[in-house]
Biopython code that builds the backbone (N, CA, C, O; Angstrom):
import numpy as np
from Bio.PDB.StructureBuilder import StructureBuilder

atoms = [
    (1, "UNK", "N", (-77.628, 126.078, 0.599)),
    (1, "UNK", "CA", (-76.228, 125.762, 0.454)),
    (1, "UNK", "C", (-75.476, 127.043, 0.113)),
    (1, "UNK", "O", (-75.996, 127.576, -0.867)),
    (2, "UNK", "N", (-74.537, 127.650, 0.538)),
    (2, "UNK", "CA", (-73.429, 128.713, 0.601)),
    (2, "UNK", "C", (-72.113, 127.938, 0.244)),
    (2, "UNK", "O", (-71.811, 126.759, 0.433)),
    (3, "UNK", "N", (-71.326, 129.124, -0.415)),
    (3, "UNK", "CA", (-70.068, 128.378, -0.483)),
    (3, "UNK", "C", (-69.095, 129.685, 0.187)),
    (3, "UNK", "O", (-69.402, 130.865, 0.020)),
    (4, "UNK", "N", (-68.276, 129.382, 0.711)),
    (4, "UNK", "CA", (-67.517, 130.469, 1.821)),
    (4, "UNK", "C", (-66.565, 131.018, 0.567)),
    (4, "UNK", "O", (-65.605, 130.384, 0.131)),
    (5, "UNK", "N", (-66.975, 132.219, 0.104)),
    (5, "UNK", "CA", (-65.776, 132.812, -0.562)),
    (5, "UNK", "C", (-64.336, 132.907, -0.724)),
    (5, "UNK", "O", (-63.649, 133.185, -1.708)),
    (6, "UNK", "N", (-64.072, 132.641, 0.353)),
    (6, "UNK", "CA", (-62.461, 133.128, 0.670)),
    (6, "UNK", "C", (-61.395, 131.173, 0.697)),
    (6, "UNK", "O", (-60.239, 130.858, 0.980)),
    (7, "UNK", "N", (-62.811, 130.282, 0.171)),
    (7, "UNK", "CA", (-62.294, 128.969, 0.798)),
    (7, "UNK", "C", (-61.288, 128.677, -0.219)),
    (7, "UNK", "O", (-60.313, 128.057, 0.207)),
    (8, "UNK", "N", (-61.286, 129.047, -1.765)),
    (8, "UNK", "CA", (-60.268, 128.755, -2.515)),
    (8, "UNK", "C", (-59.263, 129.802, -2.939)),
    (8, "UNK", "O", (-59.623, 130.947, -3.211)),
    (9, "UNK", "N", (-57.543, 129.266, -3.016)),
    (9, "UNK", "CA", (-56.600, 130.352, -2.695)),
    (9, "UNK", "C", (-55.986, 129.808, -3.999)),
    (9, "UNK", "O", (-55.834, 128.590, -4.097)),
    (10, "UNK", "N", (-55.509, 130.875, -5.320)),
    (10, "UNK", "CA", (-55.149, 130.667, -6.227)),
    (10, "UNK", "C", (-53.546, 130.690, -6.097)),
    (10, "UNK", "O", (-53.004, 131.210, -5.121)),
    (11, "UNK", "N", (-52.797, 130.072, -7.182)),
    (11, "UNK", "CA", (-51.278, 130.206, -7.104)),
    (11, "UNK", "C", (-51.027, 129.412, -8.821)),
    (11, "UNK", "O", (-51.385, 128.290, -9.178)),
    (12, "UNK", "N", (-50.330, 130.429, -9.581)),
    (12, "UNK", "CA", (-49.724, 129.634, -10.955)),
    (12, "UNK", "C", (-50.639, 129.874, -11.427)),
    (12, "UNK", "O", (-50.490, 129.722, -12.640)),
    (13, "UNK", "N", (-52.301, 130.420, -11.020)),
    (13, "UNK", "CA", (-52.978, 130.046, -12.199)),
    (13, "UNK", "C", (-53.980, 128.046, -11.849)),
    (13, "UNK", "O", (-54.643, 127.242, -12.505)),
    (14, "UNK", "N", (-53.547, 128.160, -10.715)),
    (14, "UNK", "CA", (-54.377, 126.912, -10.243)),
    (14, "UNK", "C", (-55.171, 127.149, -8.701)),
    (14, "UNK", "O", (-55.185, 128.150, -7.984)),
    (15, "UNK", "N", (-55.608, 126.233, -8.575)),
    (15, "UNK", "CA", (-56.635, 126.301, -7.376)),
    (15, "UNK", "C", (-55.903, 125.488, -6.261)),
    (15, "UNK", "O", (-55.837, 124.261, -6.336)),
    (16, "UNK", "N", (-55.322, 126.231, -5.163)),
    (16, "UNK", "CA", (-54.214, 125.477, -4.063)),
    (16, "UNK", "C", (-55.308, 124.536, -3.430)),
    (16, "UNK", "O", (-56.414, 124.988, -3.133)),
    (17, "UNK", "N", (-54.959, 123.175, -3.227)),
    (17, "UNK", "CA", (-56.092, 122.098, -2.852)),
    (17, "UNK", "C", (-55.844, 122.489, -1.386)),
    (17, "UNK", "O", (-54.753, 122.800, -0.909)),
    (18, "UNK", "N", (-57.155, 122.418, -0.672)),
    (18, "UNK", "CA", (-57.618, 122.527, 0.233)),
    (18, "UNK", "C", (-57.149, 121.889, 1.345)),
    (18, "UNK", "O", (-56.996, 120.685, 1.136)),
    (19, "UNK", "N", (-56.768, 122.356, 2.808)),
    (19, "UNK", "CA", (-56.302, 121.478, 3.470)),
    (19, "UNK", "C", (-57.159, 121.686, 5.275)),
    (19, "UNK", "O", (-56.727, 121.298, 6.360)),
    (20, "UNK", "N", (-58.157, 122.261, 5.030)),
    (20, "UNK", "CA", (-58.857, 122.345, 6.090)),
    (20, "UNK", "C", (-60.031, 120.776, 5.862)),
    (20, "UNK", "O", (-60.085, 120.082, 4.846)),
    (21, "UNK", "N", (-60.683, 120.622, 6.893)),
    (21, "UNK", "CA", (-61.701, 119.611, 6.673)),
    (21, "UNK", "C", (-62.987, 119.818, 5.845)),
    (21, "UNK", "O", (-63.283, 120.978, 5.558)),
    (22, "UNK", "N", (-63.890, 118.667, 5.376)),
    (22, "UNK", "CA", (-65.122, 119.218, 4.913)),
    (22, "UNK", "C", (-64.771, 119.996, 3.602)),
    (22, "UNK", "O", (-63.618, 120.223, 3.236)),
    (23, "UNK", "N", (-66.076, 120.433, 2.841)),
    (23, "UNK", "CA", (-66.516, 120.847, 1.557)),
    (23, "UNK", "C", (-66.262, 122.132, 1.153)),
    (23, "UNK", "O", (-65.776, 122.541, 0.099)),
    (24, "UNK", "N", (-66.773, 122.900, 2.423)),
    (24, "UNK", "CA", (-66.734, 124.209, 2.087)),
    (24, "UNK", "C", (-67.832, 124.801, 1.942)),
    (24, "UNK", "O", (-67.900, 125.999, 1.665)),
    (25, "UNK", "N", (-69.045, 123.888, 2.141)),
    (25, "UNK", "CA", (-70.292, 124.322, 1.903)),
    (25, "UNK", "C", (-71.286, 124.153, 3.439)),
    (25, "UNK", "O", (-71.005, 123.555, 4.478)),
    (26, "UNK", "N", (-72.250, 124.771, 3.145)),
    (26, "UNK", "CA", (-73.069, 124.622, 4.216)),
    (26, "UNK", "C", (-74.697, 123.920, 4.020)),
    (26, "UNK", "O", (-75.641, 124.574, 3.575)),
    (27, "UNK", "N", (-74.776, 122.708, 4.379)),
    (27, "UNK", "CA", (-76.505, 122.038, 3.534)),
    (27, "UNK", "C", (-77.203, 122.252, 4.611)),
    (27, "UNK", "O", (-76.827, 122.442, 5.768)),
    (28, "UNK", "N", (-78.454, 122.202, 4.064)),
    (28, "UNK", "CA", (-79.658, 122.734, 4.843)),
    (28, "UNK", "C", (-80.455, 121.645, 5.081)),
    (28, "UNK", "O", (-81.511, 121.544, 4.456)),
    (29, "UNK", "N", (-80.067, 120.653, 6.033)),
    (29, "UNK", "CA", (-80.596, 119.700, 5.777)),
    (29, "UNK", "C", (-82.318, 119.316, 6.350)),
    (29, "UNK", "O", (-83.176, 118.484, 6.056)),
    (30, "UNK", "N", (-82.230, 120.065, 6.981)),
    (30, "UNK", "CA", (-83.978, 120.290, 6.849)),
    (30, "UNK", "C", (-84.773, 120.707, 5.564)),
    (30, "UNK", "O", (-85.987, 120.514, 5.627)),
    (31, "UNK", "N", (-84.238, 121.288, 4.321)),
    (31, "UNK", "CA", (-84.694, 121.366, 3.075)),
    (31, "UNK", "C", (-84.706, 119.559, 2.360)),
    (31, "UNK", "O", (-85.549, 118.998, 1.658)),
    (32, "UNK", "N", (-83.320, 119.045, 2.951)),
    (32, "UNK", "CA", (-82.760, 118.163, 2.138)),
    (32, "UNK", "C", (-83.491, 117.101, 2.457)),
    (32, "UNK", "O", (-83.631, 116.276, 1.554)),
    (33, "UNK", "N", (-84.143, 116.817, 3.771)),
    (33, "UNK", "CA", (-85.102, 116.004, 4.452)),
    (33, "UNK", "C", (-86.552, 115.772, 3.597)),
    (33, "UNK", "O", (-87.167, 114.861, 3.043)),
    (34, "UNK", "N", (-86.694, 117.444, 3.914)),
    (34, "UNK", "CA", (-88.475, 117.645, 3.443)),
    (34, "UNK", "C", (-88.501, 117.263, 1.460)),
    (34, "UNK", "O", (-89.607, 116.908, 1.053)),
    (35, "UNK", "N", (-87.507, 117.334, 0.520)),
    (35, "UNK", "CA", (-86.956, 117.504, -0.664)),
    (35, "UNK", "C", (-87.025, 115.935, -0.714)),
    (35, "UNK", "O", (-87.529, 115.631, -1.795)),
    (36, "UNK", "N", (-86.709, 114.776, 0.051)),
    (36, "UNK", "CA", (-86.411, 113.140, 0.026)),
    (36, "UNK", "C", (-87.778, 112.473, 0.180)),
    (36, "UNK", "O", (-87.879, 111.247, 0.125)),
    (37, "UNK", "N", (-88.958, 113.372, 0.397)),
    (37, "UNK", "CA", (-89.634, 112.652, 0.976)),
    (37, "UNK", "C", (-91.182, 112.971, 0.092)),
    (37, "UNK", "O", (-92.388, 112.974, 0.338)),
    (38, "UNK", "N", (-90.306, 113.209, -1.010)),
    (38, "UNK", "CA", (-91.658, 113.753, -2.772)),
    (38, "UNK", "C", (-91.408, 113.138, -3.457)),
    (38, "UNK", "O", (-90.190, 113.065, -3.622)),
    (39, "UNK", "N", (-92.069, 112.457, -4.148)),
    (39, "UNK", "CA", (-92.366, 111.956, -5.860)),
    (39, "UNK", "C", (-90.785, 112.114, -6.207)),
    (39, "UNK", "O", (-90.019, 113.039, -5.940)),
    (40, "UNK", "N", (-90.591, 111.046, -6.805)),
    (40, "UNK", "CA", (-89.768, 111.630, -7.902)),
    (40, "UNK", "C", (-90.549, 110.439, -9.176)),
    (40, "UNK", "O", (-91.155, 109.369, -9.223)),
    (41, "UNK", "N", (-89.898, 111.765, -10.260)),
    (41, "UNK", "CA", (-90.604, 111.531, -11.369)),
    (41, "UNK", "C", (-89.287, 111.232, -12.746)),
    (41, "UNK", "O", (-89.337, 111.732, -13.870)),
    (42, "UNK", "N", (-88.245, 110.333, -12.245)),
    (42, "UNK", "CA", (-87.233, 110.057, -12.655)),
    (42, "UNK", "C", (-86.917, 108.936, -13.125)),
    (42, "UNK", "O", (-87.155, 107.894, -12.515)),
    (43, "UNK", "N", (-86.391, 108.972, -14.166)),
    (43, "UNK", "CA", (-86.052, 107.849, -15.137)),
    (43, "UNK", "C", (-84.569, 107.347, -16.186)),
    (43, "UNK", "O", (-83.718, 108.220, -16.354)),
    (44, "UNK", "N", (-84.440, 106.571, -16.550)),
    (44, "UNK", "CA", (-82.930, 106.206, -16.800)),
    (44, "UNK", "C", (-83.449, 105.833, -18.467)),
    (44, "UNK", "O", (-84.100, 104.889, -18.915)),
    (45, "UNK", "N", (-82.553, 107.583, -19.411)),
    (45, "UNK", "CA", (-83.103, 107.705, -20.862)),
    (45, "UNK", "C", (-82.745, 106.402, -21.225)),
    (45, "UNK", "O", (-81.918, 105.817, -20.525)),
    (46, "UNK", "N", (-83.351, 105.714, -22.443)),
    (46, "UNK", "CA", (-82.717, 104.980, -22.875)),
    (46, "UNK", "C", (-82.710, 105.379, -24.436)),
    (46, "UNK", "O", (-83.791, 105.574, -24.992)),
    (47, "UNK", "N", (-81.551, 105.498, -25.117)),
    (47, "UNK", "CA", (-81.411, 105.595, -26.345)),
    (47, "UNK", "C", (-81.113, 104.529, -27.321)),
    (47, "UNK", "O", (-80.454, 103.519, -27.075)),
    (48, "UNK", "N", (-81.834, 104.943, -28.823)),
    (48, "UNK", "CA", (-81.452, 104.179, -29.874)),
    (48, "UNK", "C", (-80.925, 104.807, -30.989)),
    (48, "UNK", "O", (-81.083, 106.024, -31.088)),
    (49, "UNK", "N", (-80.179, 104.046, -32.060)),
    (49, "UNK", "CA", (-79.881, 104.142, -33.506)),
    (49, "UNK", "C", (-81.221, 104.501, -34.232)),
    (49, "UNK", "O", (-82.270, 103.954, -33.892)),
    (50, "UNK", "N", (-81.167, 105.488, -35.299)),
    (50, "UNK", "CA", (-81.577, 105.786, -36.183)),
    (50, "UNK", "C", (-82.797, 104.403, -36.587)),
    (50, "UNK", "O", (-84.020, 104.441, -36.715)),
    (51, "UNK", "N", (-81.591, 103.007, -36.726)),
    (51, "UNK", "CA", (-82.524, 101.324, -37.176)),
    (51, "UNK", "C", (-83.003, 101.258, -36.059)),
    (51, "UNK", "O", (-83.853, 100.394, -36.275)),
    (52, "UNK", "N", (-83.149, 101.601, -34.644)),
    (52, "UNK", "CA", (-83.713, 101.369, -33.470)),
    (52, "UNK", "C", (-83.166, 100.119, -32.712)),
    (52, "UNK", "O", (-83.782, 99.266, -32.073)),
    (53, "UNK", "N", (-81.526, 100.283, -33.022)),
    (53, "UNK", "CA", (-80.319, 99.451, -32.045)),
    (53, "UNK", "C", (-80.385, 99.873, -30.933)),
    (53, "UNK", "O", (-80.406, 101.103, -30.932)),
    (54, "UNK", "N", (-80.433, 99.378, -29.842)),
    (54, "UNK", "CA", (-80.236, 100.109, -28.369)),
    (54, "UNK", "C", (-78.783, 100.685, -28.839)),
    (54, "UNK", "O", (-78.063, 100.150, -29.682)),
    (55, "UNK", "N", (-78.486, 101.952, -28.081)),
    (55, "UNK", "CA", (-77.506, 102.484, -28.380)),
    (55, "UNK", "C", (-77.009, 102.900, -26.543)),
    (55, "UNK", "O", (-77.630, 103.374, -25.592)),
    (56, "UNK", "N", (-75.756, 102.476, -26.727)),
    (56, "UNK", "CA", (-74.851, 102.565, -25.079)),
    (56, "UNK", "C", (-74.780, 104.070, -25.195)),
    (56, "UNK", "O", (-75.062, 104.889, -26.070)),
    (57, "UNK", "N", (-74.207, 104.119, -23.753)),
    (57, "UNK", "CA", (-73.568, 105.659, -23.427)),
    (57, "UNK", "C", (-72.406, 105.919, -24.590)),
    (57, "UNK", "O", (-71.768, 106.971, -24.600)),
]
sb = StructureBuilder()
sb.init_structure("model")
sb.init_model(0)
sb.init_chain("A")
sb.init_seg("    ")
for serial, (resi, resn, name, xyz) in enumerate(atoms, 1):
    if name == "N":
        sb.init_residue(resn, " ", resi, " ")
    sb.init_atom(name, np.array(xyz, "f"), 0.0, 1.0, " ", f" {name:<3s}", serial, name[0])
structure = sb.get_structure()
């Protein structure tokens, strides 16, 4: 993934929003293919209180 240098144009002190199409980036999607198709070893934390309350986001 690359990001095209020249894609963001400042003014005021802000970032002038973009008015060409697309991201601005370039994916490799033959990485992104071979990368979808491994283990994942991922999980959703779950936290508690100190008394061992489930505790929300």
């Amino acid at each position: 993934m690359s990001a095209v240098p020249h894609q963001f144009h400042f003014a005021d002190g802000f970032v002038k929003r973009p008015t060409d199409p697309g991201l601005g980036i370039d994916v490799d999607e033959a990485y992104v293919r071979e990368r979808s198709r491994g283990e994942v070893n991922w999980y959703n934390p779950v936290w508690h209180h100190d008394d061992g309350r489930l505790a929300e986001w």
